[in-house]
TIKE-653213 format. One record per residue: x, y, z of N, C-alpha, C in turn. Coordinates in nm, 3 decimals. Each point is the difference from the previous one (the first is absolute). Layout:
X_Y_Z_X_Y_Z_X_Y_Z
...
END
This chain:
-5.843_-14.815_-17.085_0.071_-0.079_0.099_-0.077_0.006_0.132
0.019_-0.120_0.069_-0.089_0.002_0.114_0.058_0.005_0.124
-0.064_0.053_0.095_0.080_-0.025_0.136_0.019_-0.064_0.101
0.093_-0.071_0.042_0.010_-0.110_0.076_-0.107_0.028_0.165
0.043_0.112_0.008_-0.046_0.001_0.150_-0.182_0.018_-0.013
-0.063_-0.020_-0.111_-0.147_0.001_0.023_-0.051_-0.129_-0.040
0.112_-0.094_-0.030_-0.042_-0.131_-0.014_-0.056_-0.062_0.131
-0.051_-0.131_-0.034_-0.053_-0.045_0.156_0.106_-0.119_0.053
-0.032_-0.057_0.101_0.057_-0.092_-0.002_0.005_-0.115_-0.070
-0.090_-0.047_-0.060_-0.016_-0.125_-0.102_0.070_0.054_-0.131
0.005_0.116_-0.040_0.077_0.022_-0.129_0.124_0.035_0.045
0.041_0.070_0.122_0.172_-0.013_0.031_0.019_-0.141_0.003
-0.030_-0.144_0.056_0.026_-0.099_0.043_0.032_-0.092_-0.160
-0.111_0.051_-0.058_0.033_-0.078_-0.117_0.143_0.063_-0.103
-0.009_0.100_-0.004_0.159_0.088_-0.003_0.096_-0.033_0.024
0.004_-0.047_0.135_0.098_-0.041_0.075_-0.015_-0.152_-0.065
-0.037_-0.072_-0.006_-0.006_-0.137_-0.030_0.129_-0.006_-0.140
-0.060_0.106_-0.107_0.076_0.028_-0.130_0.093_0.013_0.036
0.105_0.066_0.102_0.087_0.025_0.048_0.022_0.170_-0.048
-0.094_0.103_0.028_0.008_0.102_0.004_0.032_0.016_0.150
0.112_0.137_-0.027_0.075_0.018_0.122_-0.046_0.124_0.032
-0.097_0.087_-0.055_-0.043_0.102_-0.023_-0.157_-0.012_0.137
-0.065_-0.108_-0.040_-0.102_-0.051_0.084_0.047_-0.077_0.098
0.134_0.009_0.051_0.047_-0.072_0.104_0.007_0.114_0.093
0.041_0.083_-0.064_0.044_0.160_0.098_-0.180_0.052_0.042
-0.054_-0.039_-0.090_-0.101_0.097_0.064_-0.088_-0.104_0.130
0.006_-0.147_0.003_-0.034_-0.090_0.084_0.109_0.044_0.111
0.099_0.022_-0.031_0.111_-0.006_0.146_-0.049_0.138_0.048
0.002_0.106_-0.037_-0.033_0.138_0.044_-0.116_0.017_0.036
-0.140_-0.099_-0.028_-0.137_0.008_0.019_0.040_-0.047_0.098
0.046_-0.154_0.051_-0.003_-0.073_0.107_0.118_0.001_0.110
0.096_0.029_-0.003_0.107_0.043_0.132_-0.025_0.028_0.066
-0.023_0.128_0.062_-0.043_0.027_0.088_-0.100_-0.024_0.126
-0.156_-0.077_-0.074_-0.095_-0.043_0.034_0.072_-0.125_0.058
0.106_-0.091_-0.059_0.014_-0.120_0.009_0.109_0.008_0.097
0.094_0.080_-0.006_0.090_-0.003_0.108_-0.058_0.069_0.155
-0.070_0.067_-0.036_-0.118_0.035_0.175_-0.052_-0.108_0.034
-0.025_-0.074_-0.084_-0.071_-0.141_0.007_0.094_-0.103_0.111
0.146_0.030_-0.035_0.092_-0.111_-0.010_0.026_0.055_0.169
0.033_0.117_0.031_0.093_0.061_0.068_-0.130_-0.049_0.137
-0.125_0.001_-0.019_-0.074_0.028_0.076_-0.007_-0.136_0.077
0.042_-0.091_-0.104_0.010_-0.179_0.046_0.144_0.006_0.056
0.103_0.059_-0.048_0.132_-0.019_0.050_0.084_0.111_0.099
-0.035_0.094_0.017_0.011_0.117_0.089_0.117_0.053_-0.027
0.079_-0.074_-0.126_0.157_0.024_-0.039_0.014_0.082_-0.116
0.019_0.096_-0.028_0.018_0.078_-0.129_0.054_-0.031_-0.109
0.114_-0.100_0.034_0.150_-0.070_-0.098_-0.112_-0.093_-0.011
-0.028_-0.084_0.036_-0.068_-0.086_-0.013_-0.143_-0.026_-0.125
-0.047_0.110_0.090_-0.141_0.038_-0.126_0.032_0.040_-0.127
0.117_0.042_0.009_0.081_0.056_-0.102_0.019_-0.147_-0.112
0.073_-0.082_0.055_0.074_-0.103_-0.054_-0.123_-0.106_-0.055
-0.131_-0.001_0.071_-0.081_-0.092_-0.034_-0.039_0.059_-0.117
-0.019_0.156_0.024_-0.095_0.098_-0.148_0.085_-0.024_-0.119
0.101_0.002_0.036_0.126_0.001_-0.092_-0.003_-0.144_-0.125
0.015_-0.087_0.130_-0.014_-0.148_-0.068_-0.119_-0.008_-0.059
-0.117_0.009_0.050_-0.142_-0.036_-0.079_0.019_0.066_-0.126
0.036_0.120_-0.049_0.012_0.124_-0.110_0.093_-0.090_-0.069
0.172_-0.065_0.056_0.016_-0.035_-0.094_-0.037_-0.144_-0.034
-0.020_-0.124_0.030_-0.086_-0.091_-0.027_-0.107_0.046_-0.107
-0.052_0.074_0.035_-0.102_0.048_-0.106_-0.005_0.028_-0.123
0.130_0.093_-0.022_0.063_0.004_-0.130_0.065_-0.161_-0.050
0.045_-0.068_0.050_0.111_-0.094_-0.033_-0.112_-0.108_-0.079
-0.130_-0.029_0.148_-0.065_-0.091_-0.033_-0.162_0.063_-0.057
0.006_0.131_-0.101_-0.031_0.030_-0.097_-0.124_-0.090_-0.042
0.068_-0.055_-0.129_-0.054_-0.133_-0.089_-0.038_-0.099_0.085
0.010_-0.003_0.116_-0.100_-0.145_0.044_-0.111_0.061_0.111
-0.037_0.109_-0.006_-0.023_0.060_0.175_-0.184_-0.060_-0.046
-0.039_-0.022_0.050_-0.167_-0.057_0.037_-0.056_0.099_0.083
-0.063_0.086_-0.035_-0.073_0.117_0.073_-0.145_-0.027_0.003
-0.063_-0.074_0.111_-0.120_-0.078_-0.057_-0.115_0.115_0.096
0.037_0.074_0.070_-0.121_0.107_0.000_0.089_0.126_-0.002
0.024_0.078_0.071_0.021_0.173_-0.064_0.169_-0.007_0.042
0.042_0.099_-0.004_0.163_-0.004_-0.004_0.044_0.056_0.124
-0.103_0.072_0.071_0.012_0.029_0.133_0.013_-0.067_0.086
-0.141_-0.091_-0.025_-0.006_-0.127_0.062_0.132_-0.082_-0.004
0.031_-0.035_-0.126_0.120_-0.079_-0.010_0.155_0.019_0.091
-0.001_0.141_-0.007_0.119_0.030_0.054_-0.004_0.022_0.178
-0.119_0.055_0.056_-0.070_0.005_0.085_0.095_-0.159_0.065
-0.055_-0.136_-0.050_-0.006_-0.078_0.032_0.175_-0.051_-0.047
0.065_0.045_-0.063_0.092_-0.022_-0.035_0.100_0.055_0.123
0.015_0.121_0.066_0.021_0.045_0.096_0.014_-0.082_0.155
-0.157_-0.030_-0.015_-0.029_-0.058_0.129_0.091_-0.144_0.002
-0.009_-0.066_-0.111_0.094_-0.129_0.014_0.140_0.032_0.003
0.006_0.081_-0.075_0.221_0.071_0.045_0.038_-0.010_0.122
-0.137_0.146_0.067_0.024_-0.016_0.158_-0.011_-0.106_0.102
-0.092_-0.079_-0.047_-0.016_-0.169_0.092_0.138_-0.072_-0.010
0.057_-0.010_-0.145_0.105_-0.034_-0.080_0.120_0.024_0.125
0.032_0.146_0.023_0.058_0.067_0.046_0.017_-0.010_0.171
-0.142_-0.005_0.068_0.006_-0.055_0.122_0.026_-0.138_0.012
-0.035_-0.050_-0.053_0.042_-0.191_0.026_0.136_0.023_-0.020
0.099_0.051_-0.132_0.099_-0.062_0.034_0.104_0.112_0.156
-0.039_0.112_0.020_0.029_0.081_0.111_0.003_-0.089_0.124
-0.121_-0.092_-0.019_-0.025_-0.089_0.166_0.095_-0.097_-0.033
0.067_-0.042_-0.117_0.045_-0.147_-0.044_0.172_0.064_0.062
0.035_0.088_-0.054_0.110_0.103_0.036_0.051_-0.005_0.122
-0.163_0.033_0.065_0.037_0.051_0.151_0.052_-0.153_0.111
-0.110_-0.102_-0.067_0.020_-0.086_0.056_0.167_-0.033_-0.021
0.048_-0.071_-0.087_0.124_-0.037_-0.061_0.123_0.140_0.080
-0.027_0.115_0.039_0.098_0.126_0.032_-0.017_-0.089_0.158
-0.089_-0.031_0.051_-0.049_-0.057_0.162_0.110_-0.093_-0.034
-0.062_-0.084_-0.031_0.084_-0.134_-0.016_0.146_-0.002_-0.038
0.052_0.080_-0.070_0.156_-0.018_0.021_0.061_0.089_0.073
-0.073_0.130_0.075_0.056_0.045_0.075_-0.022_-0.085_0.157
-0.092_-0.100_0.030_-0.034_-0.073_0.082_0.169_-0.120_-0.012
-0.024_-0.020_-0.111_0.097_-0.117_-0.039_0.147_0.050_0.039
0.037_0.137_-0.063_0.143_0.065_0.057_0.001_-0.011_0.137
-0.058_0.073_0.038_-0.005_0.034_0.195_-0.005_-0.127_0.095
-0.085_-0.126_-0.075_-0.016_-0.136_0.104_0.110_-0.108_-0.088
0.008_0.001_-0.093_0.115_-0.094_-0.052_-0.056_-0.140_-0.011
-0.001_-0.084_-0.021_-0.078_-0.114_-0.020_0.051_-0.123_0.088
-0.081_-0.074_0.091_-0.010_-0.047_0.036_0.053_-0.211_-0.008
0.148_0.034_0.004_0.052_-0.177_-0.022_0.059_-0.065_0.105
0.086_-0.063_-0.004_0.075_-0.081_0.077_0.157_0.085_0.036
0.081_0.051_-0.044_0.052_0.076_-0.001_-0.021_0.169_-0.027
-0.116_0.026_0.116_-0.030_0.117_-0.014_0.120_0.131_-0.005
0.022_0.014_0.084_0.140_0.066_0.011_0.061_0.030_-0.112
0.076_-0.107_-0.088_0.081_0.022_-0.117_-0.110_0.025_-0.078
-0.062_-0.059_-0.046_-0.089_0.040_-0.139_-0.042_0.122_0.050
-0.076_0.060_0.094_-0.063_0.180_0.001_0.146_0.020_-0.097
0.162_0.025_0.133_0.110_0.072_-0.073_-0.002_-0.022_-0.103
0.002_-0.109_-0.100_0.000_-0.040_-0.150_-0.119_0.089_-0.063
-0.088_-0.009_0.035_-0.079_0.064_-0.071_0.000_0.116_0.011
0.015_0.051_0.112_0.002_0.196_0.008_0.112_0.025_-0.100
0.114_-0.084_0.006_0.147_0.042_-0.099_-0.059_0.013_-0.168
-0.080_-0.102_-0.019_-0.089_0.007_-0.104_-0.062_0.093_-0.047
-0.110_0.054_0.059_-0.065_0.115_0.013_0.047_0.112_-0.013
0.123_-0.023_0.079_0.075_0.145_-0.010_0.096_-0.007_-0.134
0.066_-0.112_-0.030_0.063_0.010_-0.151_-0.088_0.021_-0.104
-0.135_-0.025_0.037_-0.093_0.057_-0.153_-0.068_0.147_0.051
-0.002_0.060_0.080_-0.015_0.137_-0.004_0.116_0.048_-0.011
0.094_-0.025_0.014_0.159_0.048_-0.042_0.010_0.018_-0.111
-0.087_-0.063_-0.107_0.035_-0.077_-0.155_-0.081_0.108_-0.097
-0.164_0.111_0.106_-0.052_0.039_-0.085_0.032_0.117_-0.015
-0.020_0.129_-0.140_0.041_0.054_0.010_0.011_0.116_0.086
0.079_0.086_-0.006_0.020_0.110_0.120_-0.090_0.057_0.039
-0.086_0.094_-0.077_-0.167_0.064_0.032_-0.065_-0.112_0.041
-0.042_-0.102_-0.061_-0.032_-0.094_0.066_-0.011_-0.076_0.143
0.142_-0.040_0.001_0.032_-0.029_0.130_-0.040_0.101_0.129
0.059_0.122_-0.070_-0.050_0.121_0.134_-0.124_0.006_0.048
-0.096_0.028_-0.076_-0.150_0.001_0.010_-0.054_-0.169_0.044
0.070_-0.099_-0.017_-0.040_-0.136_0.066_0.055_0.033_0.131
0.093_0.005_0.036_0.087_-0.007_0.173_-0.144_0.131_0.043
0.019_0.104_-0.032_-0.063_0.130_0.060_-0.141_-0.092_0.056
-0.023_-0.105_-0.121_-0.167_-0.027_0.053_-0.005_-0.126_0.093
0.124_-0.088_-0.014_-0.022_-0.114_0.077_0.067_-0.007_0.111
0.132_0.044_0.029_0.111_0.042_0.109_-0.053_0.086_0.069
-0.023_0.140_-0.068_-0.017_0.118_0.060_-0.182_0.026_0.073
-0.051_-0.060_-0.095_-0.123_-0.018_0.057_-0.084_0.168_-0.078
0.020_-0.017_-0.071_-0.052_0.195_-0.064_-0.099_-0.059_-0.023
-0.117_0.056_-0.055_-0.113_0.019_-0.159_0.062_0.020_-0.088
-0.102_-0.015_-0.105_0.047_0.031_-0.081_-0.017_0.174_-0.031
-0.081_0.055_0.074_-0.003_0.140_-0.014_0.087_0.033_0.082
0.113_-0.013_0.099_0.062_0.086_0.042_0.129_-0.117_-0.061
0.042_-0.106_-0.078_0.134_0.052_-0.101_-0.050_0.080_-0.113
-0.093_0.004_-0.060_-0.032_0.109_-0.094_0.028_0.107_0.035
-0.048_0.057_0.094_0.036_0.132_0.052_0.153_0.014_-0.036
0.075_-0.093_0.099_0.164_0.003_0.012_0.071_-0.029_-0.063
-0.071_-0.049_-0.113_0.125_-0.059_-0.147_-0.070_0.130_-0.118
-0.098_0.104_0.056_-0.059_0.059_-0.106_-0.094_-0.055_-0.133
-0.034_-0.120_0.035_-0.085_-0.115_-0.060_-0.140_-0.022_-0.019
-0.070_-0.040_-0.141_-0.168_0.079_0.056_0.012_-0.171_0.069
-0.115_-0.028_0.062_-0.023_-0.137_0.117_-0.082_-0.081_-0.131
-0.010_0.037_-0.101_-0.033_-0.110_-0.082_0.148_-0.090_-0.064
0.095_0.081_-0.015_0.143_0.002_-0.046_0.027_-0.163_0.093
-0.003_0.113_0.119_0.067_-0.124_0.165_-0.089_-0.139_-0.009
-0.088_-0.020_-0.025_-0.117_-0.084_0.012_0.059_-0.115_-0.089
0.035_0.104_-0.122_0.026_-0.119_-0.159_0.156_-0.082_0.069
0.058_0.079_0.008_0.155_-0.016_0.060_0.018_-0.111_0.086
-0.114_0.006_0.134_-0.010_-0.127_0.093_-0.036_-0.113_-0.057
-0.131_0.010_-0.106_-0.032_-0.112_-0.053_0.123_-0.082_-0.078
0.044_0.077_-0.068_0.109_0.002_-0.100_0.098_-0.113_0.083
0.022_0.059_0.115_0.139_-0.016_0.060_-0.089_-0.163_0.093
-0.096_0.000_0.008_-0.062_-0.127_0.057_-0.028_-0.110_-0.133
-0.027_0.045_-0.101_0.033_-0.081_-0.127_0.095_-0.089_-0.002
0.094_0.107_-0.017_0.149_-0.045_-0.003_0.042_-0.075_0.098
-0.034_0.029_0.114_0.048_-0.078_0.157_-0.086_-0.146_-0.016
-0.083_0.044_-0.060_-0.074_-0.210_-0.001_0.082_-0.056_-0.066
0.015_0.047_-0.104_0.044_-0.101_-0.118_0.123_-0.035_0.052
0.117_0.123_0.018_0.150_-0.077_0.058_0.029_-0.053_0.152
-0.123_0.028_0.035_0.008_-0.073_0.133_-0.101_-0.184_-0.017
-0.033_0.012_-0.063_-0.064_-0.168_-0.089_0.116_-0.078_-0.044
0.084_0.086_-0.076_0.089_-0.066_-0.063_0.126_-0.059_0.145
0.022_0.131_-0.001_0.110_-0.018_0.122_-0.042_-0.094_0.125
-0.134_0.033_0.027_-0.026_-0.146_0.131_0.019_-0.109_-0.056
-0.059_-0.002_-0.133_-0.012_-0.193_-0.065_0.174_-0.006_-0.003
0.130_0.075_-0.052_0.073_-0.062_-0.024_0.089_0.043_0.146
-0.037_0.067_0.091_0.106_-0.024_0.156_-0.045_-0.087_0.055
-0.140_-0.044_0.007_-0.053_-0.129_0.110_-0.031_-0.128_-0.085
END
């Protein structure tokens, strides 16, 4: 019997192709580490480097049978990494922009002919769909948009890691597009 860990990379890869799960462990345990220093060093976030290493590893397994490894596997993943993290900053700026923009949009209210009533209409709005989400939810949205926190100091105060708070805002800004889309098209 032979041993996995003195194989090279071209004979783990083709392993892995078979769908040996045996040569999957020894690619994830060869490469983690190297690849998440890799990640952390582009993203300065630990959860983060975490979540990209995470995803590439499992993609890898899933998409197995089709993976095209056309020079070494280092290389491959190397480069597999680097696009997560690009992946990862574009949509962060896409985020940030859109978090600007409707917190711009709450605070100035939009601009009609009946300014006056529509802001009130719409803040009542706003406020019936953060009313609507759930309780953890809601808390960690007000803490960040009312209260004006980070997200590292409601983490701190809800006992929360700031990746938790992060998902939660998005979450709760998800949710706030969609029933606030619906609800403008059918109050105005």
């Amino acid at each position: 019997m032979f041993s996995y860990g003195t194989l090279s990379d071209v004979e783990l890869t083709e392993l892995l192709k078979s769908g040996d799960a045996a040569a999957y462990t020894i690619i994830y345990n060869r490469y983690f580490d190297v690849l998440y220093i890799h990640a952390y060093r582009k993203l300065n976030h630990k959860e983060e480097a975490q979540d990209v290493i995470h995803e590439l590893f499992t993609q890898l397994w899933t998409k197995r049978d089709i993976i095209e490894i056309k020079t070494s596997l280092a290389s491959y993943l190397y480069s597999a990494v680097r696009n997560k993290v690009l992946d990862l900053i574009s949509h962060q700026q896409v985020e940030s922009k859109y978090m600007s923009s409707l917190q711009n949009y709450m605070t100035q209210g939009f601009c009609i002919t009946d300014h006056g009533i529509r802001e009130k209409q719409l803040a009542a709005l706003i406020e019936r769909g953060i009313a609507d989400l759930p309780p953890k939810m809601k808390e960690v949205f007000e803490l960040s948009r009312k209260h004006k926190l980070t997200h590292k100091e409601i983490a701190e105060k809800l006992n929360l890691s700031e990746q938790t708070v992060k998902k939660q805002v998005n979450n709760a800004l998800k949710i706030l597009r969609v029933k606030l889309g619906t609800m403008l098209f059918l109050s105005f």
